[in-house]
PLY file of the C-alpha trace (Angstrom):
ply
format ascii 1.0
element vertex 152
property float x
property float y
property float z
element edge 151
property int vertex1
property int vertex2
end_header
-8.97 13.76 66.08
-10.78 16.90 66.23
-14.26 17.83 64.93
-14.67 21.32 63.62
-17.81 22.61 62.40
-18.12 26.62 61.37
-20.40 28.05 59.99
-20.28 31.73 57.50
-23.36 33.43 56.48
-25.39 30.34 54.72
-22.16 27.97 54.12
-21.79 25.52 57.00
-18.11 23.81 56.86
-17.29 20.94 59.13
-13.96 19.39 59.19
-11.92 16.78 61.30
-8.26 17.94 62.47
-5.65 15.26 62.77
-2.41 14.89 64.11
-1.25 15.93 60.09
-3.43 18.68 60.10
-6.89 19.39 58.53
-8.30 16.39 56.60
-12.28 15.43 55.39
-13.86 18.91 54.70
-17.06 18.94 53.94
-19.18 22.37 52.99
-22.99 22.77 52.98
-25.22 25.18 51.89
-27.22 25.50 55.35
-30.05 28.08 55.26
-30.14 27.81 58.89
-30.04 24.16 58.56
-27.74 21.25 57.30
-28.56 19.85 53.76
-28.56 16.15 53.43
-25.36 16.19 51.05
-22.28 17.94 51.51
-22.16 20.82 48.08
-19.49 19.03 45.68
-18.33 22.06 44.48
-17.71 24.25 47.41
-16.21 21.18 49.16
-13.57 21.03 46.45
-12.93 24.67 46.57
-12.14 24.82 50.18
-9.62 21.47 49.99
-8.25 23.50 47.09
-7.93 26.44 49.42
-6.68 24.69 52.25
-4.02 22.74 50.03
-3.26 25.66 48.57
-4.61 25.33 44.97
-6.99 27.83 43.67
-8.20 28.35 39.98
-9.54 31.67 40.47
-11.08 31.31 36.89
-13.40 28.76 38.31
-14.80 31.95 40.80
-17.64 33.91 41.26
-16.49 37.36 41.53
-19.39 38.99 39.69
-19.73 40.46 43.76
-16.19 41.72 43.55
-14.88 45.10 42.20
-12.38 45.75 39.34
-9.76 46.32 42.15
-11.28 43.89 45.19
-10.81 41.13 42.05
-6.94 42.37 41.80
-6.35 42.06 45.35
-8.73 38.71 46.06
-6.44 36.94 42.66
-2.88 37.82 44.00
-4.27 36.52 47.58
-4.91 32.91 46.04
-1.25 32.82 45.22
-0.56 33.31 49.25
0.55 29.69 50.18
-0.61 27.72 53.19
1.45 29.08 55.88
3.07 31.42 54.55
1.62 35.44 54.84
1.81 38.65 53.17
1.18 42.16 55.19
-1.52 44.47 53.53
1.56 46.48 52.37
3.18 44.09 50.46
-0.10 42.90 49.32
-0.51 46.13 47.73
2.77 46.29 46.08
2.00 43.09 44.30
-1.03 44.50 42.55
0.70 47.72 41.58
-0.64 50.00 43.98
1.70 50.53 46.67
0.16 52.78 48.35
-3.41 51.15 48.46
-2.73 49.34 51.44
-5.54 50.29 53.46
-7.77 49.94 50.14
-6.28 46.39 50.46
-7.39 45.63 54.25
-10.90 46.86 53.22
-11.00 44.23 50.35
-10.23 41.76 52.86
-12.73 43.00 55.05
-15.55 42.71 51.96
-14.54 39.46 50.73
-17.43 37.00 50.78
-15.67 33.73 50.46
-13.13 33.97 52.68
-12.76 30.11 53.36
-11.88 30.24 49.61
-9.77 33.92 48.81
-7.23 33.37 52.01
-7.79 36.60 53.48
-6.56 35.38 56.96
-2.80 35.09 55.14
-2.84 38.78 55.46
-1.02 40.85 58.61
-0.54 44.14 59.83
3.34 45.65 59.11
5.26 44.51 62.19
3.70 41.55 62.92
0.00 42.45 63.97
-3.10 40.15 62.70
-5.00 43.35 61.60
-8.69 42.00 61.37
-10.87 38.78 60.08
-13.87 39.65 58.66
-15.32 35.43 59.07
-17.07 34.23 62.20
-15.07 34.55 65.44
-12.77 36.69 63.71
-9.20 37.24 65.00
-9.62 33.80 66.84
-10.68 32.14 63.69
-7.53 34.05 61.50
-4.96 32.85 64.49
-6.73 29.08 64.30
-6.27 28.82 60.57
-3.15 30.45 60.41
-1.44 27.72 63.13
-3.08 25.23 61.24
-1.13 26.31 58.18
1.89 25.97 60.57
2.63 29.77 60.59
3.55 30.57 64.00
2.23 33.82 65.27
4.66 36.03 67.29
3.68 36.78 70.85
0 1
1 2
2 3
3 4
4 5
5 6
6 7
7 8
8 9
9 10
10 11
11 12
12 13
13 14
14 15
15 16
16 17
17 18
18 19
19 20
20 21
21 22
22 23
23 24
24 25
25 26
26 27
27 28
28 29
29 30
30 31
31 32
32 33
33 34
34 35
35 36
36 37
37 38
38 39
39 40
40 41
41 42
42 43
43 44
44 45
45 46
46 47
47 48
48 49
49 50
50 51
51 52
52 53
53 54
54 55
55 56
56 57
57 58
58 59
59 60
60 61
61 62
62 63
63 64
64 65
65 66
66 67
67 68
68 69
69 70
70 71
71 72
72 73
73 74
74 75
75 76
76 77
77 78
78 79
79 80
80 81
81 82
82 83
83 84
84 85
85 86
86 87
87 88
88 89
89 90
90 91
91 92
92 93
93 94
94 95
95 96
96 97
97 98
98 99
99 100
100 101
101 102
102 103
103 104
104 105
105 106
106 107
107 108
108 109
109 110
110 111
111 112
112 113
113 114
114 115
115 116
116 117
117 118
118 119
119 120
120 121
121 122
122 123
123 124
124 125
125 126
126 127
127 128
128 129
129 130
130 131
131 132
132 133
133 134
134 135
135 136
136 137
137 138
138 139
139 140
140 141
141 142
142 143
143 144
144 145
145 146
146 147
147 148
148 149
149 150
150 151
């Protein structure tokens, strides 16, 4: 077993990786420093997230655009391990040829251990970017943990 701890902006998330995958998460609001008590709800949104199961009613997204709120709600549908390119991403929402418009949403969303951004790839097979800390190392880390295998 594994210990992870990350930490994005003033949310600190620590986890413990199994031989099953990802298992206790735990989510603080840090400050710059831990809290005493792990924050109930953000811990349950990110096990949602992980497991795949996102009510993005129960969201925030006063911080989100009209069209940032179309592309973060089709994201949550993005299942663990599975991915979408910006493209196709785009398509979905009804704006085919928003793509890049799509991969800047990504880039501005503020909750990404929630809204899967890091489901999202480049046409062809590239990563395209990671806006959370460590970036494309993160994205490739959470993206094998899903058990989507990254080409070479």
């Amino acid at each position: 077993m594994t210990k992870i701890q990350t930490q994005y902006k003033d949310i600190l998330v620590t986890a413990v990786e199994g031989d099953n995958g990802l298992g206790a998460v735990k989510v603080f609001l840090s400050k710059g420093k831990k809290s005493a008590k792990p924050h109930v709800k953000l811990t349950q949104a990110v096990e949602g997230a992980i497991k795949g199961k996102i009510n993005f009613k129960d969201l925030d997204m006063s911080w989100a655009t009209p069209f940032q709120a179309r592309v973060y709600r089709e994201m949550v549908k993005i299942k663990p391990g599975q991915v979408l390119t910006y493209a196709e991403l785009a398509k979905k929402i009804g704006a085919p040829k928003a793509y890049r418009a799509v991969a800047s949403a990504c880039a501005r969303n503020q909750i990404p251990l929630i809204i899967p951004c890091h489901r999202v790839v480049r046409t062809g097979g590239g990563l395209g970017g990671y806006s959370a800390k460590d970036g494309l190392k993160m994205k490739k880390y959470l993206l094998n943990l899903e058990g989507y295998k990254i080409a070479a």
